[in-house]
CHARMM internal coordinates of N, CA and C (Angstrom, degrees):
IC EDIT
DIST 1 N 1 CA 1.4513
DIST 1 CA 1 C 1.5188
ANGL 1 N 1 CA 1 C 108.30
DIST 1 C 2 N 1.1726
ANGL 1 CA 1 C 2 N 99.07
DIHE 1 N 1 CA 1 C 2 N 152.55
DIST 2 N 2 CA 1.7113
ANGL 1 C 2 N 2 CA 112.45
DIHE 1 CA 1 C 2 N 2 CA -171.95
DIST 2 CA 2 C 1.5550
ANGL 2 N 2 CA 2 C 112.44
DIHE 1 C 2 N 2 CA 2 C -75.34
DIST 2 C 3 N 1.4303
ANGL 2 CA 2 C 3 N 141.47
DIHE 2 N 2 CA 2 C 3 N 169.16
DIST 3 N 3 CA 0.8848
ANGL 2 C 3 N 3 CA 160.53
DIHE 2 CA 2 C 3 N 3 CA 145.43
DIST 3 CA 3 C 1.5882
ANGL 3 N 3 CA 3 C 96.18
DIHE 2 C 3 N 3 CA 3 C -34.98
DIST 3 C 4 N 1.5304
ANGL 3 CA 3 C 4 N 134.66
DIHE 3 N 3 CA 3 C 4 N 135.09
DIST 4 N 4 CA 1.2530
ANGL 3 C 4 N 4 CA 109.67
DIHE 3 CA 3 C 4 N 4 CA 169.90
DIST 4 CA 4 C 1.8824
ANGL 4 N 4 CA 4 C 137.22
DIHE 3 C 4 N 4 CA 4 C 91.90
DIST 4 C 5 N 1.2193
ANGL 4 CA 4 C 5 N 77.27
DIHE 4 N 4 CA 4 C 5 N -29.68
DIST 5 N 5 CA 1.8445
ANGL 4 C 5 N 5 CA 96.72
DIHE 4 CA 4 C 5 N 5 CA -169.86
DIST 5 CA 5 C 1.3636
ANGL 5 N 5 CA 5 C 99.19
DIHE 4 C 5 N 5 CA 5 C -59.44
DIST 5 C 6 N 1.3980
ANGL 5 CA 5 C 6 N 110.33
DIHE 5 N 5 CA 5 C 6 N 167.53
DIST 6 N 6 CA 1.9484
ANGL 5 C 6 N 6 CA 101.15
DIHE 5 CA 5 C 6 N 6 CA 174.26
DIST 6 CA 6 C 1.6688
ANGL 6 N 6 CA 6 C 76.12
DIHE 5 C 6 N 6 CA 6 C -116.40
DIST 6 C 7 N 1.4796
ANGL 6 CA 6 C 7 N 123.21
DIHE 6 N 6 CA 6 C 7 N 137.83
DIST 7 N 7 CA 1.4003
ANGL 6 C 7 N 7 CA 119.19
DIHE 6 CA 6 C 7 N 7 CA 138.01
DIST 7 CA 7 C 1.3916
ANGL 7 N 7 CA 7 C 111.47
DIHE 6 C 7 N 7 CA 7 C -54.11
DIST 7 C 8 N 1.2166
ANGL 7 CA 7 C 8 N 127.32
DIHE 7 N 7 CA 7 C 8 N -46.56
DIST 8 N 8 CA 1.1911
ANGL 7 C 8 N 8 CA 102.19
DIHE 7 CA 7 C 8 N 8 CA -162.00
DIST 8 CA 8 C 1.5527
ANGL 8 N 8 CA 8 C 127.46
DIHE 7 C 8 N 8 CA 8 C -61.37
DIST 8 C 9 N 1.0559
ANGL 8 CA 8 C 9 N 122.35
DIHE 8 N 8 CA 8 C 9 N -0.48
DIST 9 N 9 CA 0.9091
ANGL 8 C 9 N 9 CA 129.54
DIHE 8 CA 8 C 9 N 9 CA 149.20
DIST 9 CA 9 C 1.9970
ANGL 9 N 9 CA 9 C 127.84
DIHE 8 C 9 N 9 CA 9 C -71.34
DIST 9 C 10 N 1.0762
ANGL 9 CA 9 C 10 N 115.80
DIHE 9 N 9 CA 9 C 10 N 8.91
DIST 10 N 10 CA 1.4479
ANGL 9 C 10 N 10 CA 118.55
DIHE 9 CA 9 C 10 N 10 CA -177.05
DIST 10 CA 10 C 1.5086
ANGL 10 N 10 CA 10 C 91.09
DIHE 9 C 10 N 10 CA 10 C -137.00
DIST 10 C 11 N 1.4726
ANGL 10 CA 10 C 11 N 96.45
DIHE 10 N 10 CA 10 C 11 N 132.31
DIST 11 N 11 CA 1.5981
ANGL 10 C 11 N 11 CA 122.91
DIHE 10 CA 10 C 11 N 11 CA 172.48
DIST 11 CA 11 C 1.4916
ANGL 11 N 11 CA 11 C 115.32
DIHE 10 C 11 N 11 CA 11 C -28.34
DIST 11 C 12 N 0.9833
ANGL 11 CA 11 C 12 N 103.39
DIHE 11 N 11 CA 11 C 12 N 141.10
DIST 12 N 12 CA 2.0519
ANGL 11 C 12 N 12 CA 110.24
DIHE 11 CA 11 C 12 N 12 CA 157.67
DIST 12 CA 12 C 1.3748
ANGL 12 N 12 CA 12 C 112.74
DIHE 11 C 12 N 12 CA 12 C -47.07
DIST 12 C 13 N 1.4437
ANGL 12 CA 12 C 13 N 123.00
DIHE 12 N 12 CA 12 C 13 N -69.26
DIST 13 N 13 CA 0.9058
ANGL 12 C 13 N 13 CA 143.63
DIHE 12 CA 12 C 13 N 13 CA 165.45
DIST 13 CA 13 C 1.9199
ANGL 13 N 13 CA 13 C 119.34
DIHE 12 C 13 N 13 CA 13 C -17.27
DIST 13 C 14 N 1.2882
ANGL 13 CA 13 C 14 N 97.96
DIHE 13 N 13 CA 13 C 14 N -41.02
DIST 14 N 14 CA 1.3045
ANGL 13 C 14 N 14 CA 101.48
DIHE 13 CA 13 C 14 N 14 CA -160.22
DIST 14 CA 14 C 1.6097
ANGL 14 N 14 CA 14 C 109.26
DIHE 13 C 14 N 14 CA 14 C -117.59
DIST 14 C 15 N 1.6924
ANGL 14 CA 14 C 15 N 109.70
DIHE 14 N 14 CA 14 C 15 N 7.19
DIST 15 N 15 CA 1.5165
ANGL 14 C 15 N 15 CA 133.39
DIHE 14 CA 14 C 15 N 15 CA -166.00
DIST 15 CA 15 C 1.6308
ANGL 15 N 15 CA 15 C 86.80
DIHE 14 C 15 N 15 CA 15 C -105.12
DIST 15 C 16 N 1.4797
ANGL 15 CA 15 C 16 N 105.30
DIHE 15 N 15 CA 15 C 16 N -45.66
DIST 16 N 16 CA 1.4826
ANGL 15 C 16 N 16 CA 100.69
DIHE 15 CA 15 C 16 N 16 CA 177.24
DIST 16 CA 16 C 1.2892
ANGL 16 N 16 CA 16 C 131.94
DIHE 15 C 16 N 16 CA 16 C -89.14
DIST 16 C 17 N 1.3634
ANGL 16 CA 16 C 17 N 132.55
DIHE 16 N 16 CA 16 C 17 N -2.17
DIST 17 N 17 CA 0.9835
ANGL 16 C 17 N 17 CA 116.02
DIHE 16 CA 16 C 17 N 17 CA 134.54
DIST 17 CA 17 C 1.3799
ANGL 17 N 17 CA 17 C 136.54
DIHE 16 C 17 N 17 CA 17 C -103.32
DIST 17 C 18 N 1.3055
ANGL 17 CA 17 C 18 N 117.31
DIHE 17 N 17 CA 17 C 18 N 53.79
DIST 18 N 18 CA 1.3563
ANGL 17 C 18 N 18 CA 140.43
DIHE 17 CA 17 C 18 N 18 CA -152.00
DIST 18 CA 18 C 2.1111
ANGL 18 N 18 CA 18 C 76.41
DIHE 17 C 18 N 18 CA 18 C -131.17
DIST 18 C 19 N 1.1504
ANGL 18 CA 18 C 19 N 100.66
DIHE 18 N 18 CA 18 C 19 N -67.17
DIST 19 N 19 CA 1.7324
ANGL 18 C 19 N 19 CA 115.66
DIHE 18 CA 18 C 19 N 19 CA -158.35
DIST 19 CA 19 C 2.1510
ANGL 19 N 19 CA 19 C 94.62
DIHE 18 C 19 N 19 CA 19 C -75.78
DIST 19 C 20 N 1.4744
ANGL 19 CA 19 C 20 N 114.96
DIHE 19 N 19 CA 19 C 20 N -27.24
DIST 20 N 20 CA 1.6623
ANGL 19 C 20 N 20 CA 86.23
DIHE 19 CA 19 C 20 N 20 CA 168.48
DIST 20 CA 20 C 1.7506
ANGL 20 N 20 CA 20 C 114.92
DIHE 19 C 20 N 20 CA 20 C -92.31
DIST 20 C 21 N 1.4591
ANGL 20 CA 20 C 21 N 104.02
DIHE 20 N 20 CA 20 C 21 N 6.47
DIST 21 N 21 CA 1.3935
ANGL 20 C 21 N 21 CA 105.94
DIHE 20 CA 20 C 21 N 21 CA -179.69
DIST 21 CA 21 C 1.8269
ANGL 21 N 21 CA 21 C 106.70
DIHE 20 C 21 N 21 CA 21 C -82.93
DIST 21 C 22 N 1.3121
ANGL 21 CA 21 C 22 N 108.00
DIHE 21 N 21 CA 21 C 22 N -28.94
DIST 22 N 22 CA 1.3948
ANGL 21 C 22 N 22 CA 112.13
DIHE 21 CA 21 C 22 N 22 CA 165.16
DIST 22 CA 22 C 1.6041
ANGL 22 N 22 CA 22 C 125.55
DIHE 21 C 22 N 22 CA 22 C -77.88
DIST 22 C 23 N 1.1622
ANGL 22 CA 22 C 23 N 108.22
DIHE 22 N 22 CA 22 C 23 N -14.32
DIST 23 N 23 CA 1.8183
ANGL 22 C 23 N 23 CA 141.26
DIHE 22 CA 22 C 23 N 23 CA 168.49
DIST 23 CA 23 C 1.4964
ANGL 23 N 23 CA 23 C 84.77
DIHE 22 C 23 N 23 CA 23 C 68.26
DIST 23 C 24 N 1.0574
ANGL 23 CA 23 C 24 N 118.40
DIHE 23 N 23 CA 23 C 24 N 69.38
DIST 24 N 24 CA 1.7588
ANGL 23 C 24 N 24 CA 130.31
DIHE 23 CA 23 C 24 N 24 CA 154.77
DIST 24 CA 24 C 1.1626
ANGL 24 N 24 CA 24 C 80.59
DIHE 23 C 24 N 24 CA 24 C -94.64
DIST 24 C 25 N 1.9292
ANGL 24 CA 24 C 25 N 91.11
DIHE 24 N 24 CA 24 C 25 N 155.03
DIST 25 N 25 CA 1.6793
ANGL 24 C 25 N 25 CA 108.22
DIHE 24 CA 24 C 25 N 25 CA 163.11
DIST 25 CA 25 C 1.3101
ANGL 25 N 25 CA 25 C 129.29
DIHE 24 C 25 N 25 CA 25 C -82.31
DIST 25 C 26 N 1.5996
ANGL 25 CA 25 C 26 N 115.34
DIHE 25 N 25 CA 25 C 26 N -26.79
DIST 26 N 26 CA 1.4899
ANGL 25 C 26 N 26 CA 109.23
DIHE 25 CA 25 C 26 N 26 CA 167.31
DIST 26 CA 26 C 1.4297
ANGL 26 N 26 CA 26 C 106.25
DIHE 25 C 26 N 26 CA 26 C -131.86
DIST 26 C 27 N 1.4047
ANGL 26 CA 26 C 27 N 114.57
DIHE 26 N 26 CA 26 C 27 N -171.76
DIST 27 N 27 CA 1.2043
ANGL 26 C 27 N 27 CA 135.42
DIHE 26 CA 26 C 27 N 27 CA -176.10
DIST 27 CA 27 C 1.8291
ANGL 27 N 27 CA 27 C 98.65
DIHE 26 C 27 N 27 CA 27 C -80.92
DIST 27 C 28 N 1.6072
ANGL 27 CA 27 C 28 N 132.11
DIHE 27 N 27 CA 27 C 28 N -40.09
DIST 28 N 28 CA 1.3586
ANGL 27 C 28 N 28 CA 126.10
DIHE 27 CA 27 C 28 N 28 CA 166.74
DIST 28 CA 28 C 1.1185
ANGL 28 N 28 CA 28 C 116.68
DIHE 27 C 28 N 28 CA 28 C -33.19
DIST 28 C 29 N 1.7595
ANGL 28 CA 28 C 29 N 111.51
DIHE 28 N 28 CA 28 C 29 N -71.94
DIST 29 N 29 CA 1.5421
ANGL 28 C 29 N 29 CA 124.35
DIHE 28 CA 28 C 29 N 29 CA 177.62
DIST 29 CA 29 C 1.5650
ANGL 29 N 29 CA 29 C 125.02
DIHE 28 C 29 N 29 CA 29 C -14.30
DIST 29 C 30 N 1.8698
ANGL 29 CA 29 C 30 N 89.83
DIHE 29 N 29 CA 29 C 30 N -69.93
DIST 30 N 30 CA 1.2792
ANGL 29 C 30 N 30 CA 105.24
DIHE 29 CA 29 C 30 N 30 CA 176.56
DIST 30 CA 30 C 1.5746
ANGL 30 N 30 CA 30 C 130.40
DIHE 29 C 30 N 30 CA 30 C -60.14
DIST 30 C 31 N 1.3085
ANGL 30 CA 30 C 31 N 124.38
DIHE 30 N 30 CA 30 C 31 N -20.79
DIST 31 N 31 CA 1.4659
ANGL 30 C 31 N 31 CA 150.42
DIHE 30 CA 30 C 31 N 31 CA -171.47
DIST 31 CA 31 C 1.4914
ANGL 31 N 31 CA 31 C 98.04
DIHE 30 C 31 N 31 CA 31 C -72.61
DIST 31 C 32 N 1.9390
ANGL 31 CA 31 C 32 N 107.34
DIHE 31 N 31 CA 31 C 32 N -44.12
DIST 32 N 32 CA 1.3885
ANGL 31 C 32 N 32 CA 111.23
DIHE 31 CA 31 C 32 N 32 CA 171.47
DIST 32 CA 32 C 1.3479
ANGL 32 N 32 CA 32 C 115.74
DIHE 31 C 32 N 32 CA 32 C -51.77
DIST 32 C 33 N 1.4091
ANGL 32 CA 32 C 33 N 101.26
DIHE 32 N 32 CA 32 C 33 N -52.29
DIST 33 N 33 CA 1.7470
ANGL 32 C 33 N 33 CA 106.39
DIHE 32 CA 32 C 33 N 33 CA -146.58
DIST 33 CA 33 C 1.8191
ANGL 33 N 33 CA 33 C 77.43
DIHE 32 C 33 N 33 CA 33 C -83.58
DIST 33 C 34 N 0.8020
ANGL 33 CA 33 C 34 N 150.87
DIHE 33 N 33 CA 33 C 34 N -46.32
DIST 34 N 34 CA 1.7203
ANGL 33 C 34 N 34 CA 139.17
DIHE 33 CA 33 C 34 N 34 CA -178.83
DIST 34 CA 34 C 1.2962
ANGL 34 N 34 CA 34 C 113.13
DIHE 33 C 34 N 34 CA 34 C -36.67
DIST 34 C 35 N 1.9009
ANGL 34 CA 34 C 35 N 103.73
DIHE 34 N 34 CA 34 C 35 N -41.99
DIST 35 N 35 CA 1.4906
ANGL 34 C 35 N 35 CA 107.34
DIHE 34 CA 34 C 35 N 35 CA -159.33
DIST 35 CA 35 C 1.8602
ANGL 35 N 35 CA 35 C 109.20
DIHE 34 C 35 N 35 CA 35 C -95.06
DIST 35 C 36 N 1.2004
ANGL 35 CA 35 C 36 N 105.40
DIHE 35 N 35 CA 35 C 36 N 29.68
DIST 36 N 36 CA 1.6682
ANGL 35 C 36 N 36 CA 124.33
DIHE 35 CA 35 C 36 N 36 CA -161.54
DIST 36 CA 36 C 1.7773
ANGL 36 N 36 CA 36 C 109.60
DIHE 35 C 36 N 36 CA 36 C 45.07
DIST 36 C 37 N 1.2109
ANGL 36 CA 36 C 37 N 116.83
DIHE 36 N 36 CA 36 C 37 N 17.34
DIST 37 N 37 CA 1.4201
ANGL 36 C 37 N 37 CA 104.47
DIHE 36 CA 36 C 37 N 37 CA 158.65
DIST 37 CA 37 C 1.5343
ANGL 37 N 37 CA 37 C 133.53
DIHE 36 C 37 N 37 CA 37 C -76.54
DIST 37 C 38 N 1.2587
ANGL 37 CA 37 C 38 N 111.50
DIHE 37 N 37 CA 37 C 38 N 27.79
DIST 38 N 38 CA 1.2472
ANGL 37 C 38 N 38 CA 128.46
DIHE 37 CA 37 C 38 N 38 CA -148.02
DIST 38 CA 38 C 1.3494
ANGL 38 N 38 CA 38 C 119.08
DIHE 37 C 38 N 38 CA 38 C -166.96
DIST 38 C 39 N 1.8250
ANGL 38 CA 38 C 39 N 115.04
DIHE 38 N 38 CA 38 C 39 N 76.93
DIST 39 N 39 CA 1.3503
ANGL 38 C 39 N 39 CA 111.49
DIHE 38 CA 38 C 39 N 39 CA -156.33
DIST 39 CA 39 C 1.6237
ANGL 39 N 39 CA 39 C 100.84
DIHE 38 C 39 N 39 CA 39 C -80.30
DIST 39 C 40 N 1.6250
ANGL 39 CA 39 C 40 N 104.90
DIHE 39 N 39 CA 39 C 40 N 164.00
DIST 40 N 40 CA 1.8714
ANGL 39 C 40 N 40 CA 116.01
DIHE 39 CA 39 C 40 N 40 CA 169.79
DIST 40 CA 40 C 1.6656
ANGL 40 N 40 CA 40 C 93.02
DIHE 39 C 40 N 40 CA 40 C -53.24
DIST 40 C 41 N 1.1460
ANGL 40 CA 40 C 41 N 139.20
DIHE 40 N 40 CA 40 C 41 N -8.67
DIST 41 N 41 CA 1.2588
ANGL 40 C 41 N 41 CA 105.29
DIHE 40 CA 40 C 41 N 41 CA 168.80
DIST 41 CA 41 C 1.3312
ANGL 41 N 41 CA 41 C 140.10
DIHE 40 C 41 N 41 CA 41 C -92.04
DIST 41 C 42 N 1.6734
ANGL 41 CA 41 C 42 N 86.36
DIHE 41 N 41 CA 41 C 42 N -25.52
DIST 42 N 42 CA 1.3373
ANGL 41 C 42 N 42 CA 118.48
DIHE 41 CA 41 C 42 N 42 CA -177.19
DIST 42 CA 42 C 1.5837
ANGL 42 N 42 CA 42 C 95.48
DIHE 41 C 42 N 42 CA 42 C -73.49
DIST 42 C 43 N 1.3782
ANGL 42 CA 42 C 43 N 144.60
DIHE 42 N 42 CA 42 C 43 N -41.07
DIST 43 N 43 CA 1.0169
ANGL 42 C 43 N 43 CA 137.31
DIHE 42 CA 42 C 43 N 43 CA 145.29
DIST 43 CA 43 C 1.3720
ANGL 43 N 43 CA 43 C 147.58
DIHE 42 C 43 N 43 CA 43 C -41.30
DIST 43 C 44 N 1.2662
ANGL 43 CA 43 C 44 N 114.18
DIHE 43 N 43 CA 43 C 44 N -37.00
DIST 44 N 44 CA 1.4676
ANGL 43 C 44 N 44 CA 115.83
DIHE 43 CA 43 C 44 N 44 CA 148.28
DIST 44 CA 44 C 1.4568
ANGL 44 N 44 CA 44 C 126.54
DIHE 43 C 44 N 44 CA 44 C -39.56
DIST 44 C 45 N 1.4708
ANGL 44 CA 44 C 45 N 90.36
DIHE 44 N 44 CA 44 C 45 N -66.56
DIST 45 N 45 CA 1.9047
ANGL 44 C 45 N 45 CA 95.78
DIHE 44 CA 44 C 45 N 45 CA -173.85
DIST 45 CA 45 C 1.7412
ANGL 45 N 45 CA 45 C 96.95
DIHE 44 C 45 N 45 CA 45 C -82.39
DIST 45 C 46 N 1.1265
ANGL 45 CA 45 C 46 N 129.98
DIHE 45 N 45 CA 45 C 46 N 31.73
DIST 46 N 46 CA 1.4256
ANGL 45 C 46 N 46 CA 134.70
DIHE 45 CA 45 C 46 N 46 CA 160.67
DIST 46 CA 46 C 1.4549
ANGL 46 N 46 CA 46 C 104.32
DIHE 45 C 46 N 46 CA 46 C -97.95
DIST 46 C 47 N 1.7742
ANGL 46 CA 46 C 47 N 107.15
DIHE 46 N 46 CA 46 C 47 N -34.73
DIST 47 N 47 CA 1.6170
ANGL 46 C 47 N 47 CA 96.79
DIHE 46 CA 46 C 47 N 47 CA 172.70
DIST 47 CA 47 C 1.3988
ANGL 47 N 47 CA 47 C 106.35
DIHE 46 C 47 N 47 CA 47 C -63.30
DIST 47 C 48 N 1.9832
ANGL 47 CA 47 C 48 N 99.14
DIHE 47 N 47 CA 47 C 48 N -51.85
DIST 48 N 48 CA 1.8301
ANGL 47 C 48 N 48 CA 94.37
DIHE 47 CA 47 C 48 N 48 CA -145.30
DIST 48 CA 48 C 1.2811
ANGL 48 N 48 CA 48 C 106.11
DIHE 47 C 48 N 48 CA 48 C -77.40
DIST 48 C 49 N 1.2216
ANGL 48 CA 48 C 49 N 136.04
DIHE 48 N 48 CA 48 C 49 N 32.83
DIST 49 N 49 CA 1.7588
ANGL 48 C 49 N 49 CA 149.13
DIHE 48 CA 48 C 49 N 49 CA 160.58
DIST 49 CA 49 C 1.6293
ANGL 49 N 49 CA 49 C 105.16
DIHE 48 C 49 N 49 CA 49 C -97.22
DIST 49 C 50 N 1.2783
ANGL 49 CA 49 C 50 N 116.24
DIHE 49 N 49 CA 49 C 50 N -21.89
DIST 50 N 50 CA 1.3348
ANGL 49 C 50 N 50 CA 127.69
DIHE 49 CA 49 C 50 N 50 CA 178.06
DIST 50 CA 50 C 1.7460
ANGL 50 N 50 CA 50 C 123.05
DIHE 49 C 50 N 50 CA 50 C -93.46
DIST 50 C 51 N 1.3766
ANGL 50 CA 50 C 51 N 93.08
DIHE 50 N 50 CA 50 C 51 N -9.61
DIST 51 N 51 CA 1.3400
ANGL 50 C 51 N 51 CA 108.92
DIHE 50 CA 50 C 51 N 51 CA -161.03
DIST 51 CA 51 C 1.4744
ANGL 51 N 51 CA 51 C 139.81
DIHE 50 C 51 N 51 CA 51 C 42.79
DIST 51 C 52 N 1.4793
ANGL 51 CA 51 C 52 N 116.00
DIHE 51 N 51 CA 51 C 52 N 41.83
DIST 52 N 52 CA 1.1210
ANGL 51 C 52 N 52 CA 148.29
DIHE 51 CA 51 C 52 N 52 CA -140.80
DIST 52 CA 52 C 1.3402
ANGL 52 N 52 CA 52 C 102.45
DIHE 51 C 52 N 52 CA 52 C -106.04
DIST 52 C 53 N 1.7553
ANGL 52 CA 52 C 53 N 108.08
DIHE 52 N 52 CA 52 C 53 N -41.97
DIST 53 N 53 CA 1.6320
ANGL 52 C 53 N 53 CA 119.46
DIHE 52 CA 52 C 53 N 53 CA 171.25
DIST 53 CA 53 C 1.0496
ANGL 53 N 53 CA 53 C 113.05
DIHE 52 C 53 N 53 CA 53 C -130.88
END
COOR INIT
IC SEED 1 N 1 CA 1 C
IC BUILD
């Protein structure tokens, strides 16, 4: 998704598997990190707390 984009305009359906392809735990999380509340860093160590990486 673009800089800008509204999800809300893109399906549930397609938000969620958008958000387990990033292996977030929910669809909220991801809404963050879409809506820039949620920097690549803050995402990283969101994996390595998950042990994911």
């Amino acid at each position: 998704m673009s800089m800008g984009s509204n999800y809300k305009t893109v399906g549930d359906n397609l938000l969620i598997q958008m958000y387990k392809q990033l292996r977030m735990s929910n669809l909220s999380e991801f809404k963050k990190y879409i809506e820039c509340k949620y920097s690549y860093d803050n995402y990283i160590q969101y994996l390595k707390e998950k042990n994911e990486i």
